[in-house]
N, CA, C and O atoms as a CHARMM CRD file, in Angstrom:
* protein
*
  360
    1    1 UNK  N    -18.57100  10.75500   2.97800 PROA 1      0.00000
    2    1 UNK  CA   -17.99200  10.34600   4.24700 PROA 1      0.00000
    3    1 UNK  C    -16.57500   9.82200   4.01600 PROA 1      0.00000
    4    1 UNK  O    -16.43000   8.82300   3.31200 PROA 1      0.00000
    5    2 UNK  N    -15.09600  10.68100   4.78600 PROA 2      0.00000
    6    2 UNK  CA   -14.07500  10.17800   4.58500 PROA 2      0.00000
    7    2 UNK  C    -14.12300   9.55700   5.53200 PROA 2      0.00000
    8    2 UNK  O    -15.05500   9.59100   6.33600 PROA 2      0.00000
    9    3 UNK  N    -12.56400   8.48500   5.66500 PROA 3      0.00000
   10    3 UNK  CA   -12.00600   7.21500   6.96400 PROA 3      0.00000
   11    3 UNK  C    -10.51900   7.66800   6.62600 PROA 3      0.00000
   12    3 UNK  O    -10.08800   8.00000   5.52100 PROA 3      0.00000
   13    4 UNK  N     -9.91200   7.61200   7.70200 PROA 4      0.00000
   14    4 UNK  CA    -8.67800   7.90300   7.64900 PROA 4      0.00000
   15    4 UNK  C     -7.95500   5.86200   8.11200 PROA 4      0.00000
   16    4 UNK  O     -8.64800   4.97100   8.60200 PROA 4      0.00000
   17    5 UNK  N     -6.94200   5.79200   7.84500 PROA 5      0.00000
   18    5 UNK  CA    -6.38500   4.49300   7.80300 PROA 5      0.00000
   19    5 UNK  C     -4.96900   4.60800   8.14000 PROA 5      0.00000
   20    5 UNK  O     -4.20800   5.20800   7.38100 PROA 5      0.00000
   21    6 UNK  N     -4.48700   3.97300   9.43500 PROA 6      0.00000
   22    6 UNK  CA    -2.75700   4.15900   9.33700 PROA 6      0.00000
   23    6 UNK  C     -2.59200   2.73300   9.06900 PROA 6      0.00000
   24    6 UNK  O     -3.33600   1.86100   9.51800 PROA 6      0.00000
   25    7 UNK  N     -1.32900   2.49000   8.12800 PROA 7      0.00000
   26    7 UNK  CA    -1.06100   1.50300   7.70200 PROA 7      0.00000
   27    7 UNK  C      0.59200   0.86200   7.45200 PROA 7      0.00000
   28    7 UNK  O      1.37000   1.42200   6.67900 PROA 7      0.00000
   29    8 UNK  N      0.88100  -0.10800   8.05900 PROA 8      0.00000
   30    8 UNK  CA     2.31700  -0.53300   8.34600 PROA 8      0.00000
   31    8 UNK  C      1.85300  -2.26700   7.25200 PROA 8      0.00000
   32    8 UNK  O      1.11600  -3.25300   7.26500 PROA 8      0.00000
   33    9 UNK  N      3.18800  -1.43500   6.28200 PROA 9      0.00000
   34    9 UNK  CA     3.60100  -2.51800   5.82300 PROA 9      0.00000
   35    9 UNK  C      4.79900  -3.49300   5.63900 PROA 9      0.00000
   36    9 UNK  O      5.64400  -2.86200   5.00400 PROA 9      0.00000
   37   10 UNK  N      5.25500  -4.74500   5.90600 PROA 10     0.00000
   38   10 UNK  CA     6.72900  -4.88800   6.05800 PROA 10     0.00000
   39   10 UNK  C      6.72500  -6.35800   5.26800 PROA 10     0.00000
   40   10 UNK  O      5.78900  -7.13600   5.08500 PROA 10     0.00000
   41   11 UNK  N      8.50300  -6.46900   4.76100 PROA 11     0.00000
   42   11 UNK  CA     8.56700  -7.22700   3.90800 PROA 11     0.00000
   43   11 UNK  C      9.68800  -6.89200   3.41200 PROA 11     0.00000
   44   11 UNK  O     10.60400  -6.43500   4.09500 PROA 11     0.00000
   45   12 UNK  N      9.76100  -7.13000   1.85000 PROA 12     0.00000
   46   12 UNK  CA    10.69400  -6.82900   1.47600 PROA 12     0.00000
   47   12 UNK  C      9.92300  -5.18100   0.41900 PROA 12     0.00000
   48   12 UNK  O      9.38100  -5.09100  -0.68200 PROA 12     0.00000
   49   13 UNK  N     10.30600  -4.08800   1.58400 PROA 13     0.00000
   50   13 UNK  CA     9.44500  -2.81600   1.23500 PROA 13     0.00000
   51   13 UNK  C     10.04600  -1.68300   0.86400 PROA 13     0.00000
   52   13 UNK  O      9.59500  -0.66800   0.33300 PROA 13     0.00000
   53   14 UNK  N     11.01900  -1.95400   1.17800 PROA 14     0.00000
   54   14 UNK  CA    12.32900  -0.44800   0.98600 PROA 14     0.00000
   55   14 UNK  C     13.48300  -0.91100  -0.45800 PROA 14     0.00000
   56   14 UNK  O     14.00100  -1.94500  -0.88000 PROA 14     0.00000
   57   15 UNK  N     13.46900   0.12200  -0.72100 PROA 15     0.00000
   58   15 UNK  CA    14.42700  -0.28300  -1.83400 PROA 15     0.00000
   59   15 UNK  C     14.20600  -0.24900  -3.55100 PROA 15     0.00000
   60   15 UNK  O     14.88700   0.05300  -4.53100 PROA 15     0.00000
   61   16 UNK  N     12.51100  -0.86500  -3.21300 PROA 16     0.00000
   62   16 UNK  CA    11.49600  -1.45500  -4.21100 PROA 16     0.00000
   63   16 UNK  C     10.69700  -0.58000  -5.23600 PROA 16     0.00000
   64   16 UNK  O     10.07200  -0.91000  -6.24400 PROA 16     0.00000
   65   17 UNK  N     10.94400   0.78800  -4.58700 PROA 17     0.00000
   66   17 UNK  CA     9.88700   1.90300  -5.24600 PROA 17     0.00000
   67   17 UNK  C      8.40400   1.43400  -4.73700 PROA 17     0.00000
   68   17 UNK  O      7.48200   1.15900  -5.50500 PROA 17     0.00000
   69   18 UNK  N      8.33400   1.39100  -3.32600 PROA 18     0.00000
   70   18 UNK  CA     7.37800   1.22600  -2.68500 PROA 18     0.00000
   71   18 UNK  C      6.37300   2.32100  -2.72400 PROA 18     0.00000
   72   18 UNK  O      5.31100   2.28300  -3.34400 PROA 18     0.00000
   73   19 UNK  N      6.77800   3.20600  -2.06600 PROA 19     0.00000
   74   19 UNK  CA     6.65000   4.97800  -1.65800 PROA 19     0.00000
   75   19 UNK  C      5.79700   5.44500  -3.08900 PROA 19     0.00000
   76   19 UNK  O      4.75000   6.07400  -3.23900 PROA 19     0.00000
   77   20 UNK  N      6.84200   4.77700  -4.13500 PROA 20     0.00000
   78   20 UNK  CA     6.60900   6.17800  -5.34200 PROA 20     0.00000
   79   20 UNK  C      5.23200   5.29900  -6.18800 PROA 20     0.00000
   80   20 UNK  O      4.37900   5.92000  -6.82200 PROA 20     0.00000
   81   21 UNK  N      5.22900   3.68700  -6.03900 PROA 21     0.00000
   82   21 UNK  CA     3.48800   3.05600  -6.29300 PROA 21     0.00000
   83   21 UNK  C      2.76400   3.30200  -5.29400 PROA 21     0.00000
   84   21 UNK  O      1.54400   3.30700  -5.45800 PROA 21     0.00000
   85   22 UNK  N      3.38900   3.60200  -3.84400 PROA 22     0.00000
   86   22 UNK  CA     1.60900   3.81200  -3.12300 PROA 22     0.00000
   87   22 UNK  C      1.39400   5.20800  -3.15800 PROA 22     0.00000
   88   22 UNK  O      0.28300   5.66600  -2.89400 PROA 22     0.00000
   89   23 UNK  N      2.47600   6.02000  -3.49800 PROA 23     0.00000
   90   23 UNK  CA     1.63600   7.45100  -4.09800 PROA 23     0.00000
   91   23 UNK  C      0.67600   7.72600  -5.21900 PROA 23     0.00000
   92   23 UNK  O     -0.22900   8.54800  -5.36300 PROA 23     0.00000
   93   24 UNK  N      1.28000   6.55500  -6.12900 PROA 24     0.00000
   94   24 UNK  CA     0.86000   6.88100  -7.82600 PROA 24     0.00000
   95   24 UNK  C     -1.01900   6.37000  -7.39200 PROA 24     0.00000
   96   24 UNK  O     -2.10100   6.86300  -7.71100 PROA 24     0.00000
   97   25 UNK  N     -0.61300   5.13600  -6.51400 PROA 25     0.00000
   98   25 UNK  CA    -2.17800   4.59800  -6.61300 PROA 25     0.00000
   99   25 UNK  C     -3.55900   5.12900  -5.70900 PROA 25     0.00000
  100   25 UNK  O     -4.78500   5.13200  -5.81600 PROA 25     0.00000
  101   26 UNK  N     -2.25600   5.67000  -4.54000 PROA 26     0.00000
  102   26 UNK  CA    -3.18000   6.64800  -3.76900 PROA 26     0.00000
  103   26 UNK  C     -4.22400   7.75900  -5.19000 PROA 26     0.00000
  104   26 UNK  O     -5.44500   7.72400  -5.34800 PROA 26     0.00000
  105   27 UNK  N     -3.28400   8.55600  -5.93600 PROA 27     0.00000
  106   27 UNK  CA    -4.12300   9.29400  -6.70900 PROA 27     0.00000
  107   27 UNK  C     -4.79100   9.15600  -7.40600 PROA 27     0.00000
  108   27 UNK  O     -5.69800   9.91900  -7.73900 PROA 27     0.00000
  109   28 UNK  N     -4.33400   7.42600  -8.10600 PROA 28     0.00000
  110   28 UNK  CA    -5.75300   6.87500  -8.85900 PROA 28     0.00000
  111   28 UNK  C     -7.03800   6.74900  -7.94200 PROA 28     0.00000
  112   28 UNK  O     -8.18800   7.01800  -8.28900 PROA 28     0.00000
  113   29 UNK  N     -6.66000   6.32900  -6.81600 PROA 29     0.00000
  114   29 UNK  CA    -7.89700   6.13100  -5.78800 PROA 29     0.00000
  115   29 UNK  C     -8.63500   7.72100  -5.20400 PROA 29     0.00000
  116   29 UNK  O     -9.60700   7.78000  -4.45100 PROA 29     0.00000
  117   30 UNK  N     -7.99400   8.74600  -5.69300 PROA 30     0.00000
  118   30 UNK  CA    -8.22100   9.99100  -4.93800 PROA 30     0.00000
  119   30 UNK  C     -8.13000  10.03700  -3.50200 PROA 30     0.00000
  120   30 UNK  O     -8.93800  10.63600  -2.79300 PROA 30     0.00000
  121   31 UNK  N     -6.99800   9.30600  -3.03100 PROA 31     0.00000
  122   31 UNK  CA    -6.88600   9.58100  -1.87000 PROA 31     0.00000
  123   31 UNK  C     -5.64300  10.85700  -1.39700 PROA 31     0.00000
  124   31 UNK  O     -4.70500  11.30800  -2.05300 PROA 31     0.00000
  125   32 UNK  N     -6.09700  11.16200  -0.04200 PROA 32     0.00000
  126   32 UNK  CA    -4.93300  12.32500   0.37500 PROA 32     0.00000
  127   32 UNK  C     -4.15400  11.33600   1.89300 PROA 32     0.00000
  128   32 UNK  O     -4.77300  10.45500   2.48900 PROA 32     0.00000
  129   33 UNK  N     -3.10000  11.66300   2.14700 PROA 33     0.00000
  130   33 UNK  CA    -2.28500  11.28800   2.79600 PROA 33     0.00000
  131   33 UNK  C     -0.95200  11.34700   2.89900 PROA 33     0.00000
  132   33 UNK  O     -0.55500  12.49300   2.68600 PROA 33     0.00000
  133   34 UNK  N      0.03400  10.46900   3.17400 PROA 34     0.00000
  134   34 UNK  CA     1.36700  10.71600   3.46600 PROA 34     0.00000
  135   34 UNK  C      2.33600   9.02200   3.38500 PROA 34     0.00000
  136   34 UNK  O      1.82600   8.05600   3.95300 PROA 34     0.00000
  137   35 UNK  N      2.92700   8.94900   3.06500 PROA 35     0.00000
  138   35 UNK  CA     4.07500   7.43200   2.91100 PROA 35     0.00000
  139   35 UNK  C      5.06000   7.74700   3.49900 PROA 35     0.00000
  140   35 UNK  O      5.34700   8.94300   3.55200 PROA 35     0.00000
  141   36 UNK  N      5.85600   6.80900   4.10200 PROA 36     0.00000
  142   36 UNK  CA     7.26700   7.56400   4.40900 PROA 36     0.00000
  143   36 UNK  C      8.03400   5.64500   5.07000 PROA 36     0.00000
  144   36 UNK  O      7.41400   4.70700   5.57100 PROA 36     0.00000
  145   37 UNK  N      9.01700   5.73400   4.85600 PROA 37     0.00000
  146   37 UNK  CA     9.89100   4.72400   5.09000 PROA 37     0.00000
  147   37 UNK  C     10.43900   4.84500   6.89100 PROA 37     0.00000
  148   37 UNK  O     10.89600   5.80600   7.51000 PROA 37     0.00000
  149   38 UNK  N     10.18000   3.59000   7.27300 PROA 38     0.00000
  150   38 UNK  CA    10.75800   3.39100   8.87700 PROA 38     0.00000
  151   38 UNK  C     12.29000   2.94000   9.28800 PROA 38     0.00000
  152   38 UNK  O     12.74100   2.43300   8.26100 PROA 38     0.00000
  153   39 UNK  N     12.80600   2.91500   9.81700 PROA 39     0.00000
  154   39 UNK  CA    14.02000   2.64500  10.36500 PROA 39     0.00000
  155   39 UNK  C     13.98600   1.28700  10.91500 PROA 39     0.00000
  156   39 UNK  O     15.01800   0.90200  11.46500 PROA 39     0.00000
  157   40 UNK  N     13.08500   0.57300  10.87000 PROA 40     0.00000
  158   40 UNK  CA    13.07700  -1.12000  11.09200 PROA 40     0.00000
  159   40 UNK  C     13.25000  -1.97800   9.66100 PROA 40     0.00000
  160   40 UNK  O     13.66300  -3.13000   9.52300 PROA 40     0.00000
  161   41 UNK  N     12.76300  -0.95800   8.57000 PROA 41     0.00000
  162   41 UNK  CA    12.72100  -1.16700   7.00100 PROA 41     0.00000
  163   41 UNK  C     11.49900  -1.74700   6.75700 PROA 41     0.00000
  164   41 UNK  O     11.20600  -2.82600   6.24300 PROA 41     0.00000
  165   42 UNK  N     10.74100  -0.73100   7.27300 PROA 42     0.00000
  166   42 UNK  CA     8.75000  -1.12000   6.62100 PROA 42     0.00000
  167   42 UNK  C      8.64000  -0.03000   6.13200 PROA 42     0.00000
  168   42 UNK  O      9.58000   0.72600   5.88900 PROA 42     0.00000
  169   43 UNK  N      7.44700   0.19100   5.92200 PROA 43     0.00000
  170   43 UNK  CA     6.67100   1.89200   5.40300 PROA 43     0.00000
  171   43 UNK  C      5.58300   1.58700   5.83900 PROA 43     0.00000
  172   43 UNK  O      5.03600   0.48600   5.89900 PROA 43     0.00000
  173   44 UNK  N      5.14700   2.90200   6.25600 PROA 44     0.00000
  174   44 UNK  CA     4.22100   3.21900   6.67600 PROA 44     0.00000
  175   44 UNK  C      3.10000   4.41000   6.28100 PROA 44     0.00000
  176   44 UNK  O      3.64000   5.46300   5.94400 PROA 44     0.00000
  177   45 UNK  N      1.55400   4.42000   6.26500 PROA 45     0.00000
  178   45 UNK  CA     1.17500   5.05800   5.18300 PROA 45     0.00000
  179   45 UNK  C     -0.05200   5.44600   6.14800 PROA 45     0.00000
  180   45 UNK  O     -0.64300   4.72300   6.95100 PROA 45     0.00000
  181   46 UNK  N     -0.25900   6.79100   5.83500 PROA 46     0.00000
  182   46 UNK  CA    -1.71000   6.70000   6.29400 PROA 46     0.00000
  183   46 UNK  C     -2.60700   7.36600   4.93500 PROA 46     0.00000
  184   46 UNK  O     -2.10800   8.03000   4.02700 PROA 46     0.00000
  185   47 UNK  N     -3.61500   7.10300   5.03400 PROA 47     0.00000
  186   47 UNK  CA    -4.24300   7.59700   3.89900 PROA 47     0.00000
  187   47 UNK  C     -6.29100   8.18900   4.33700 PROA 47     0.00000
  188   47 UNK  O     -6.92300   7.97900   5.37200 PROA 47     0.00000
  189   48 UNK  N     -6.60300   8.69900   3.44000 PROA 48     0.00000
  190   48 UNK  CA    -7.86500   9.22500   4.00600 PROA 48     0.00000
  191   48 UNK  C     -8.54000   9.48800   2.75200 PROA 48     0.00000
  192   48 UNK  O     -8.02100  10.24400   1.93100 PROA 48     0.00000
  193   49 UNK  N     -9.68600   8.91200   2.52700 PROA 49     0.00000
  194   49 UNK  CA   -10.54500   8.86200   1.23000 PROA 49     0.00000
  195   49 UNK  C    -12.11900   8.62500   1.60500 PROA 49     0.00000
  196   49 UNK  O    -12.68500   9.07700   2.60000 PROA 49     0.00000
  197   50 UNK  N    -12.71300   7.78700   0.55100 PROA 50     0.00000
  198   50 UNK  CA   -14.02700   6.92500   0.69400 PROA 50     0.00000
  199   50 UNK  C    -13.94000   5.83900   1.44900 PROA 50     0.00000
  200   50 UNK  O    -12.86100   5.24800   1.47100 PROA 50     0.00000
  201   51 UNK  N    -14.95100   5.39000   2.15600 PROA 51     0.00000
  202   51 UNK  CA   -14.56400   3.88100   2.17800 PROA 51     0.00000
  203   51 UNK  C    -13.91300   2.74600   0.89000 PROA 51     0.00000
  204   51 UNK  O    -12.98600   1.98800   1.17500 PROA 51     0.00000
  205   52 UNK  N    -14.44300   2.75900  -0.31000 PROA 52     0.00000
  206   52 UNK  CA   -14.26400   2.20400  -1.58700 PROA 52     0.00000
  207   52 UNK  C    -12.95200   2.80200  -1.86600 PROA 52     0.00000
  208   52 UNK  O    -12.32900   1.90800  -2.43800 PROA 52     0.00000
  209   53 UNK  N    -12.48600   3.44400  -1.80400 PROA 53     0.00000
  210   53 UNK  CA   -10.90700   3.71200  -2.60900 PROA 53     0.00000
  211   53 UNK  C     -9.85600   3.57700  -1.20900 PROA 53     0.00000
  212   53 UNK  O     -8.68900   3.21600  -1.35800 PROA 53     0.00000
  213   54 UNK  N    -10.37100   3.88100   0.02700 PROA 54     0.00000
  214   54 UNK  CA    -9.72100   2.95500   0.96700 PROA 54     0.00000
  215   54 UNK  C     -9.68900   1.55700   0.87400 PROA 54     0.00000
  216   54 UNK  O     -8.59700   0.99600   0.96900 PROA 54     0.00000
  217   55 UNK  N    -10.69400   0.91400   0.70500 PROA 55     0.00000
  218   55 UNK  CA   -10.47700  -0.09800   0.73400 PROA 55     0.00000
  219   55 UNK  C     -9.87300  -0.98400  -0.52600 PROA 55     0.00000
  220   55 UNK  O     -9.60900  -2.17900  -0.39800 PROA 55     0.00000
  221   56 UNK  N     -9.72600  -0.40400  -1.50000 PROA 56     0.00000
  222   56 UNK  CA    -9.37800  -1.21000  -2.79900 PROA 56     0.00000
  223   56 UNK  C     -7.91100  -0.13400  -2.80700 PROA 56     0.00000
  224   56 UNK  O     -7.35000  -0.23800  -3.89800 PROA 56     0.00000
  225   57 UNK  N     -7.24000   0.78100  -1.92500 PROA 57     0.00000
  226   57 UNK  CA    -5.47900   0.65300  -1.91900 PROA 57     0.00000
  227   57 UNK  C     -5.25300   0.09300  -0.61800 PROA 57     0.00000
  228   57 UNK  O     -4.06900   0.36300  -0.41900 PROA 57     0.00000
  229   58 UNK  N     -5.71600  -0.57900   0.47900 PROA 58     0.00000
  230   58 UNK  CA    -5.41200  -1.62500   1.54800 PROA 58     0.00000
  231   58 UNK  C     -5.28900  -2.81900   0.51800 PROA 58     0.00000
  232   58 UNK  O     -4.17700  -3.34400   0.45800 PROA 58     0.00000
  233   59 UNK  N     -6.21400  -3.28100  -0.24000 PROA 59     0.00000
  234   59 UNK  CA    -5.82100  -4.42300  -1.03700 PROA 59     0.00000
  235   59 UNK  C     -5.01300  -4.45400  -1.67300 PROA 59     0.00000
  236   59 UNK  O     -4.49100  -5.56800  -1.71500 PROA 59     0.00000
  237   60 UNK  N     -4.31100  -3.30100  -2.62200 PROA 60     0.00000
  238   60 UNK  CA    -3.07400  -3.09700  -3.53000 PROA 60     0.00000
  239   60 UNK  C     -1.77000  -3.41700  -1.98400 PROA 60     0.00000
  240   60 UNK  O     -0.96100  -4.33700  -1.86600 PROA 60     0.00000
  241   61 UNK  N     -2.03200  -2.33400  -1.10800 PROA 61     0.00000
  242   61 UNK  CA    -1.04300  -2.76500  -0.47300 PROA 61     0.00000
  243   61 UNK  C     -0.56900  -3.92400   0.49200 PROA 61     0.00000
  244   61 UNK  O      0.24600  -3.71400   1.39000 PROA 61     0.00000
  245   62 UNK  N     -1.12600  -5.14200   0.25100 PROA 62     0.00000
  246   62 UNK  CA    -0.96300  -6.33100   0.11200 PROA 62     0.00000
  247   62 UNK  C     -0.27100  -7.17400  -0.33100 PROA 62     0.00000
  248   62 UNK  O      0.22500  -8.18200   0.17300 PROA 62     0.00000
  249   63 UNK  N     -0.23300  -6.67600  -1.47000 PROA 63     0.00000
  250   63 UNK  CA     0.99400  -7.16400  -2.71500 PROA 63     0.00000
  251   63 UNK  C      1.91800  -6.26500  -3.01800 PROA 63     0.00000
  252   63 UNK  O      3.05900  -6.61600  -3.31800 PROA 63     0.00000
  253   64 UNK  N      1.51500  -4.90600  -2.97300 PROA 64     0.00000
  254   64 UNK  CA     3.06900  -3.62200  -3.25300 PROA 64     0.00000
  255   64 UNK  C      3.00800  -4.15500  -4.58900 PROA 64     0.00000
  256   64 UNK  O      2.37400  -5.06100  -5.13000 PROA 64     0.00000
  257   65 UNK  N      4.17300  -3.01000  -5.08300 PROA 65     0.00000
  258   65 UNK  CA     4.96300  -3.29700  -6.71400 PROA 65     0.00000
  259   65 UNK  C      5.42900  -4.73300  -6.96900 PROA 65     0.00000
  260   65 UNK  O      5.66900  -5.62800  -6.15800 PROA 65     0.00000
  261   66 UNK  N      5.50100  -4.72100  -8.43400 PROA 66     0.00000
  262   66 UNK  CA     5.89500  -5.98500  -8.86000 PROA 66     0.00000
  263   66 UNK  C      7.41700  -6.43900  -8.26900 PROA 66     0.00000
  264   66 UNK  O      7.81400  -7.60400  -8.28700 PROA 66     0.00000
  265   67 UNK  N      8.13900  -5.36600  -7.77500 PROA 67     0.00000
  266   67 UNK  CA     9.59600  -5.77500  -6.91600 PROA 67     0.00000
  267   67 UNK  C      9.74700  -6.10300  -6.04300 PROA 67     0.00000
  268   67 UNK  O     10.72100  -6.78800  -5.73100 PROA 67     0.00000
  269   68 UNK  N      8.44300  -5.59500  -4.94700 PROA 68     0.00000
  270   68 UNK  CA     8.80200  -6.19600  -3.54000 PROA 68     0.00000
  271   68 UNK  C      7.88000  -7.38800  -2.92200 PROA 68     0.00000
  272   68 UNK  O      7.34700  -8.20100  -3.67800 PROA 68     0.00000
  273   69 UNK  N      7.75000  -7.43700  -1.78200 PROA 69     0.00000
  274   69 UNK  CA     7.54700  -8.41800  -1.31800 PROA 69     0.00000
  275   69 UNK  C      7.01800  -8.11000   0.10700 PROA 69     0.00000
  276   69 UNK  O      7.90500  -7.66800   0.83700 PROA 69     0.00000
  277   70 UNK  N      5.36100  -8.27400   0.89900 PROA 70     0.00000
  278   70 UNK  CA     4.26800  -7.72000   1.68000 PROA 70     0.00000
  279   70 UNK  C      4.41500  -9.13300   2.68400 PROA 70     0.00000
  280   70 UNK  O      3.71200 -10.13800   2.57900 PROA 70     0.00000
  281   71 UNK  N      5.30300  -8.96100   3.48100 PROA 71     0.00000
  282   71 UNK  CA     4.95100 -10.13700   4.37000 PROA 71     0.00000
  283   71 UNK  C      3.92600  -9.47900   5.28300 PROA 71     0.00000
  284   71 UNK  O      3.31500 -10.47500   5.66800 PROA 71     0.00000
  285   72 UNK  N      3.40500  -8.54000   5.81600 PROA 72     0.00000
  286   72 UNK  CA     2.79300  -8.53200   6.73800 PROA 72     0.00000
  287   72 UNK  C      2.44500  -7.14800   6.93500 PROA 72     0.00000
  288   72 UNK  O      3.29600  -6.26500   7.04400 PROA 72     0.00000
  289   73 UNK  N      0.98800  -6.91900   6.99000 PROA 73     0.00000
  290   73 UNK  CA     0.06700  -5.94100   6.75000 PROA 73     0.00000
  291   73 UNK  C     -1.09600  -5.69600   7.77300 PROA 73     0.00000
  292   73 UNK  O     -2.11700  -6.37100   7.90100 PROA 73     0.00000
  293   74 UNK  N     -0.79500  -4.81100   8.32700 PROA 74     0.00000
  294   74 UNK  CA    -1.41000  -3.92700   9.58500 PROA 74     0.00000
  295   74 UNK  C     -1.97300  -2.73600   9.72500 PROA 74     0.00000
  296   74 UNK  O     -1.29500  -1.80000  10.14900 PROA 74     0.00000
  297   75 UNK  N     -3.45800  -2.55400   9.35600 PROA 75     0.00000
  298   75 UNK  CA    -3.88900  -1.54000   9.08600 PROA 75     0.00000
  299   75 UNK  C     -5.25300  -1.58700  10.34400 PROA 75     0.00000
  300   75 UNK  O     -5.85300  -2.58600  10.74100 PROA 75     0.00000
  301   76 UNK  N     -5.50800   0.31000  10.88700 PROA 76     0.00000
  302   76 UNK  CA    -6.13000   0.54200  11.96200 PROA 76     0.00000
  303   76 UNK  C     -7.27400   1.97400  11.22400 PROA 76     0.00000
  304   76 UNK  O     -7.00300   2.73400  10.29400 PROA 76     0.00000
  305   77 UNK  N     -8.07300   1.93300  11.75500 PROA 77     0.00000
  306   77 UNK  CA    -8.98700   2.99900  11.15800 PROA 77     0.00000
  307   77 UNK  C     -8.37400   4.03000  12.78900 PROA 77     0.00000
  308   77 UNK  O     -7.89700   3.73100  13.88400 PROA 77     0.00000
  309   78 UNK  N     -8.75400   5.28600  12.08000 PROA 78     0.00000
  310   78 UNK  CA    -8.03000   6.42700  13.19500 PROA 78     0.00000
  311   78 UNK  C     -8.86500   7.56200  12.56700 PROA 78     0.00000
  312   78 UNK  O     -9.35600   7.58900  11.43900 PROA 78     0.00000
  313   79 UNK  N     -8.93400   8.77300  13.83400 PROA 79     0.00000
  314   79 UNK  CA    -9.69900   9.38400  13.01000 PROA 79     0.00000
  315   79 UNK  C     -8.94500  11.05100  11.80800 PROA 79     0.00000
  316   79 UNK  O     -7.78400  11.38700  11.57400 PROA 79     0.00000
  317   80 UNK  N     -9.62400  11.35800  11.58100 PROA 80     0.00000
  318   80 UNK  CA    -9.43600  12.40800  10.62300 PROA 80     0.00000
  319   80 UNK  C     -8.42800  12.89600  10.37500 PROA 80     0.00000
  320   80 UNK  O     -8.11500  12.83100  11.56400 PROA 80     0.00000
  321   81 UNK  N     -7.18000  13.55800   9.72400 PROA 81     0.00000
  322   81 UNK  CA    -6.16600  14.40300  10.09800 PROA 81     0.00000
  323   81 UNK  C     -6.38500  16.01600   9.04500 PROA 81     0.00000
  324   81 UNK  O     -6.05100  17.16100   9.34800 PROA 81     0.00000
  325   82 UNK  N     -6.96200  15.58300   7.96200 PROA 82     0.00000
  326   82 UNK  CA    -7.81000  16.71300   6.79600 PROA 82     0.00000
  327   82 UNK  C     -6.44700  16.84000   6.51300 PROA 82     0.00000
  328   82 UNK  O     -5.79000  17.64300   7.17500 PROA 82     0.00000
  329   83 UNK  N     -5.77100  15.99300   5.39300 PROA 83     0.00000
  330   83 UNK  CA    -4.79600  15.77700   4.59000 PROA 83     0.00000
  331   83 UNK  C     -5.56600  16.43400   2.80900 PROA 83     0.00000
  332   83 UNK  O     -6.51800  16.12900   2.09100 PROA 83     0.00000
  333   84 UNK  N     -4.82600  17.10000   2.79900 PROA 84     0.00000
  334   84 UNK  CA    -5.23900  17.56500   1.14700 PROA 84     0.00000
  335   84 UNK  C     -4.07700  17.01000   0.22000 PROA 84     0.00000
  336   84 UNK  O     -4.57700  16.85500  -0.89400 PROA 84     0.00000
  337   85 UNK  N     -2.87500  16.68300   0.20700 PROA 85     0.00000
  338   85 UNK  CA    -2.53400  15.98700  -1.07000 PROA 85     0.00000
  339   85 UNK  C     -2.19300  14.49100  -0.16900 PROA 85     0.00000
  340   85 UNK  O     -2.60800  13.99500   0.87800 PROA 85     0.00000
  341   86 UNK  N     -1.01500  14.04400  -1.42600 PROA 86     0.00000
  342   86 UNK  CA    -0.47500  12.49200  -0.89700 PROA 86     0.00000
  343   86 UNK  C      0.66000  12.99600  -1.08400 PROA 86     0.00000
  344   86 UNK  O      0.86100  13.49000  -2.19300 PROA 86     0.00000
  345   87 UNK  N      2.13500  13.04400   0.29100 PROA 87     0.00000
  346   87 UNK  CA     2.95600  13.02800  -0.22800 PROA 87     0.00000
  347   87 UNK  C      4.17500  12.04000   0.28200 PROA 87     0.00000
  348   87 UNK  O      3.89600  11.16100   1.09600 PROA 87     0.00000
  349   88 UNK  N      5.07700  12.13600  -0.03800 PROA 88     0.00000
  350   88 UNK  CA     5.91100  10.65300  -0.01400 PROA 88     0.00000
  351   88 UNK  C      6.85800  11.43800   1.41200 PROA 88     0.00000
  352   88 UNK  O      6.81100  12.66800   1.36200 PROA 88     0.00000
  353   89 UNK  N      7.54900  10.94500   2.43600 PROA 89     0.00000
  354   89 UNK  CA     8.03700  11.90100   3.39700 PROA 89     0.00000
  355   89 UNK  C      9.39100  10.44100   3.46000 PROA 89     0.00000
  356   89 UNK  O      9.35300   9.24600   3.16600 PROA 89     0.00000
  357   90 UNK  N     10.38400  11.30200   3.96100 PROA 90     0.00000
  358   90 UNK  CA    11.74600  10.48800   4.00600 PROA 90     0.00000
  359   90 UNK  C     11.83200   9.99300   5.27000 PROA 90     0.00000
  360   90 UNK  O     12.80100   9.30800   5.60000 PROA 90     0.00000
């Protein structure tokens, strides 16, 4: 059973190599989805897996990379989109 998840994160998020750790960890988690940077300077992510590897990269993205900085984390369950890789979008 997959869950799909859209997820807005903001802080200090751009700049940081945000994008290129929630891709790397998306694939440790085997998840498929998409990242991409906003014009307010958040990112935003949706992702689609297990419940268990959803839920343990919502917790990574909490904290982000050791550079940036997660003030505030907003995540919605949504349904399906049948995403086959993870990729980073500009």
């Amino acid at each position: 059973m997959k869950q799909h998840f859209n997820i807005h994160v903001s802080g200090w998020v751009q700049g940081v190599g945000f994008r290129y750790a929630a891709r790397i960890k998306a694939l440790q988690y085997d998840l498929t989805g998409t990242v991409m940077n906003r014009a307010d300077g958040s990112v935003y992510i949706e992702i689609e897996g297990s419940p268990e590897s959803c839920n343990a990269f919502i917790k990574w993205c909490s904290t982000g990379p050791d550079f940036g900085r997660v003030d505030n984390l907003s995540v919605n369950e949504s349904n399906l989109v049948g995403y086959t890789s993870f990729s980073i979008r500009r």
